[in-house]
N, C-alpha and C positions, 0 to 999 in steps of 0.2 A: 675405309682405313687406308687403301692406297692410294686416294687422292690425299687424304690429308699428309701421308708422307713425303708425295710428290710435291706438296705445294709449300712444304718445311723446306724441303731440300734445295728448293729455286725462290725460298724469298729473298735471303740477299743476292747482290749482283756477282760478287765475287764466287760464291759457291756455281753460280753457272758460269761461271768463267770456268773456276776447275773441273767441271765437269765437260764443256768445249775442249776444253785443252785434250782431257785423258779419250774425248772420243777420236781425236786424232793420235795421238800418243800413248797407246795403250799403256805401257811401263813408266812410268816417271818419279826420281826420288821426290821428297818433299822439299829438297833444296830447289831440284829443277823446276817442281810447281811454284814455289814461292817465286822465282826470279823472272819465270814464265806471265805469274800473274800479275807480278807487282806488289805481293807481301812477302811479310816477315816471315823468318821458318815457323816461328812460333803458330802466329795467325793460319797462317796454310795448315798447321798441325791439326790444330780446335775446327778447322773447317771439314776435313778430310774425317776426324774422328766422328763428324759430324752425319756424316754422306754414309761412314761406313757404318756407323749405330742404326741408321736408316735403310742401310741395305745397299746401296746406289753404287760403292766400290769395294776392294777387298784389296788386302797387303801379299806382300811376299817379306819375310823375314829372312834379311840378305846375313843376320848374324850367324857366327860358328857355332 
């Protein structure tokens, strides 16, 4: 089961990108990832939503 999470999470190129990215940059908004990575907020969203349904990242809810 944990390989085949593992191997969802790094099939496309971009999702290891954002995952390089936050291992250097532990904190980063989804604006910062997208302009970081090269996509939209949008796309960086559905990837991140993706990583974190998998387990791989976790949020902080900067709302009041």
């Amino acid at each position: 089961m944990a390989d085949e999470k593992l191997a969802r999470a790094l099939r496309a190129s971009v999702r290891r990108d954002v995952l390089h990215l936050l291992t250097k940059k532990e904190k980063a908004s989804v604006h910062e990832i997208a302009d970081d990575v090269g996509i939209t907020e949008s796309s960086a969203s559905k990837h991140l939503k993706l990583l974190y349904d998998l387990g791989f990242v976790d949020f902080e809810d900067k709302l009041p």
